[in-house]
Steps between C-alpha positions, in 0.01 A plus 500: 500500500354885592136480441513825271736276256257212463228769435676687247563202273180417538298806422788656223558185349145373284453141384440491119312227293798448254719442786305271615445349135893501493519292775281174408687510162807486664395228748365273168792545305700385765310168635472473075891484477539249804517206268786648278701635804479156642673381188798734512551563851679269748542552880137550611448856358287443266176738626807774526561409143138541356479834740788647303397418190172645557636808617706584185158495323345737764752715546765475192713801543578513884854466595627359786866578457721718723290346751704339824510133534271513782262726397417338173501151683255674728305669264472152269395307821214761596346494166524116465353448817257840446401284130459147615384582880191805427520495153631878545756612218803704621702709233797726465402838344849611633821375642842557518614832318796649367674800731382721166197416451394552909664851423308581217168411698628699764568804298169441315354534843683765623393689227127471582477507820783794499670403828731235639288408785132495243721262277566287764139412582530339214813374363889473689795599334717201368705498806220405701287297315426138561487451122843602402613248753252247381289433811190698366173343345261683352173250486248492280177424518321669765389189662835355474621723717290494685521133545888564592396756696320213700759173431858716475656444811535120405695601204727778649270735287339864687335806362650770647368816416138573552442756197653188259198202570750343200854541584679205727809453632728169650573498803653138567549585866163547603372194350265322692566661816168658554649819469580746178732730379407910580180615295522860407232722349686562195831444355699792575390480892 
């Protein structure tokens, strides 16, 4: 990764105390609901199990639907692993969205920015957005992304646009390889 991105996630990007108050809770709830997941589950996945649970309390209201098979697989695995491994929570502030809905944002930021190319430096149109197709992550909290940041290639999972410290994509293909896919400074270059 270009120096200049690792710097700008870590200088725009602050830590805050009720992230990091966020995160503990998260990690007891979860090691609390081991027992009960042990009783329901079958086929070894019970730590998955508990991790789930634990973030529907966290997080109640994010939506992983519209996502692609992989990507959600992908995304699940990362903040398992993110959860049990560093105690680091991952979430979804954003996911797939609806060809409308990337159009309104668009048009919202066409608007204030008052050009095509402005807009873009911040939002695609719907035929170019990684969301519509359901590849896109936007991660929450800051120092869950930037723990994927760190750990994504094992998952298929890359930021990929240095003004967006929270927005990942999947790229399957470049998994483990060592390499990853084209970084751009923002989204509309």
């Amino acid at each position: 990764m270009p120096r200049v991105g690792k710097q700008l996630l870590a200088e725009q990007v602050p830590d805050r105390r009720r992230d990091h108050a966020y995160r503990h809770l998260t990690v007891v709830v979860a090691t609390l609901l081991l027992p009960l997941a042990a009783l329901v589950t079958r086929g070894g996945r019970v730590r998955e199990r508990a991790c789930e649970w634990a973030f529907r309390v966290r997080y109640p209201f994010e939506d992983l639907s519209g996502l692609t098979p992989g990507t959600r697989a992908a995304f699940i695995a990362a903040r398992y692993s993110a959860l049990w491994h560093d105690a680091q929570l991952i979430g979804l502030t954003s996911g797939h969205r609806m060809y409308a809905e990337q159009r309104e944002m668009f048009d919202e930021a066409l608007r204030r920015h008052g050009s095509v190319s402005a807009a873009r430096h911040w939002v695609l149109p719907p035929e170019e957005s990684s969301h519509v197709s359901g590849r896109a992550l936007d991660i929450r909290p800051t120092e869950g992304a930037r723990w994927l940041e760190h750990h994504g290639d094992r998952f298929g999972l890359y930021r990929t646009y240095d003004n967006e410290w929270w927005h990942f994509e999947y790229w399957p293909d470049f998994r483990g390889t060592g390499r990853q896919p084209p970084r751009r400074p923002t989204p509309g270059h």
